[in-house]
N, C-alpha and C positions, 0 to 999 in steps of 0.2 A: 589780292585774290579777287578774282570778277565773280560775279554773280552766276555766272555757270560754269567755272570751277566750282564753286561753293555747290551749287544745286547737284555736280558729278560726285563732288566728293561725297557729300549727305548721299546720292542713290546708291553707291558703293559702300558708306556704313550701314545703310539699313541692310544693305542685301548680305554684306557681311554678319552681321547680329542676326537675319534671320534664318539664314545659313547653320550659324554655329548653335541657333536654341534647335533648328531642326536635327542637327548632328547631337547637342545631347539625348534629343527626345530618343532619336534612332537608341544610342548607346543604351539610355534606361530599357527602354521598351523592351532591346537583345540581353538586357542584367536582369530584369525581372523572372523570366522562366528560370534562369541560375539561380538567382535570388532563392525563388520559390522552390527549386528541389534542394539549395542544401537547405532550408528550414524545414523540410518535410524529411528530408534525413535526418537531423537533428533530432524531430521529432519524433521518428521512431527510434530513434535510437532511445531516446529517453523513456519512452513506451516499453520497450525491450530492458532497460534496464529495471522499472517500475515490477513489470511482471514477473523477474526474477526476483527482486527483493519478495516480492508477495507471496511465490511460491516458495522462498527459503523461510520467510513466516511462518505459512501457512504448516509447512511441513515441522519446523520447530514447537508449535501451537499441539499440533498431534504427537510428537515426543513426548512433551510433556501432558500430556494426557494420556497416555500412555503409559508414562511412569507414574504419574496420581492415581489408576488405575490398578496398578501393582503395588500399592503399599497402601495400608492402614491411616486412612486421615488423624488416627488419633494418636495410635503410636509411632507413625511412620516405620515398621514395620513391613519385610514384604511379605505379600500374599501370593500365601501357593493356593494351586488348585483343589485343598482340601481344609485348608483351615482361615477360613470367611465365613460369614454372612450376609445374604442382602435384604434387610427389612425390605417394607411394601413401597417407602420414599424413594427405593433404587440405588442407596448410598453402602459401599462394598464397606465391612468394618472385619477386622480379626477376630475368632472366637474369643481369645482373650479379651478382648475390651469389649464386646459385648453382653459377655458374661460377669465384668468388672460394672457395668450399666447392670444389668437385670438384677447383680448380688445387691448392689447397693439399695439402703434404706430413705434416698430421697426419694419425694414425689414426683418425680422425672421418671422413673425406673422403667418405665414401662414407652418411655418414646425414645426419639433416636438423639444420640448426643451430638449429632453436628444441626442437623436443621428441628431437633424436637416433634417431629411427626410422629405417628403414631406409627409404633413397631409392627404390632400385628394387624 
C-alpha cells in the first residue's frame, strides 16, 4: 500500500469516526428531551401516587380520632351526647369513670386519670 492510499484511507477513517461520534451525539441530543419527559412522567406519577397514600392517611388518622372521640379512654365505652365529661385538660371521660375517680379514696381523686391534671 503507498503512502497515499494510506494518507486516503486514514482521511476516510477519520471522517468516518467523526461522522459516526457526530450521528451519536445528534441521536442523544434527540433522546434526551424523551429521556427527560418520561422521568418527569415517572415523576409525577410517583408524586400522584405519594399524595394519595397521604391523603388515604390522612383521612384514616381522622377516623380514628374520631372513634377515640366517641368512646371512653378508660372504659372504652361509647359516649353519647349526654353521659360524659370534659375536665379543664380537654380529655372526654364517661360519667361512670369519672365518678369511679372522684368516689375513690386515693390521693389522685381530684385530677384526671389519663394525663393527672387538675380536674377542676
Amino acid at each position: 500500500m503507498s503512502n497515499t492510499q494510506r494518507y486516503q484511507l486514514h482521511k476516510t477513517y477519520d471522517l468516518l469516526y467523526h461522522s459516526n461520534v457526530e450521528y451519536e451525539s445528534n441521536i442523544n441530543s434527540m433522546q434526551t428531551p424523551i429521556r427527560l419527559h418520561i422521568e418527569e412522567q415517572k415523576t409525577r406519577n410517583m408524586l400522584s401516587e405519594l399524595e394519595n397514600k397521604i391523603a388515604t392517611w390522612t383521612h384514616a388518622a381522622q377516623d380514628s380520632n374520631r372513634r377515640r372521640d366517641e368512646e371512653c379512654p378508660i372504659c372504652y365505652e361509647g359516649i353519647r351526647s349526654s353521659n360524659y365529661i370534659v375536665p379543664s385538660c380537654g380529655h372526654k371521660i364517661c360519667l361512670g369513670c369519672y365518678k369511679s375517680c372522684i368516689l375513690s379514696k386515693s390521693p389522685c381523686a381530684n385530677n384526671c386519670c389519663l394525663c393527672k391534671g387538675t380536674i377542676l
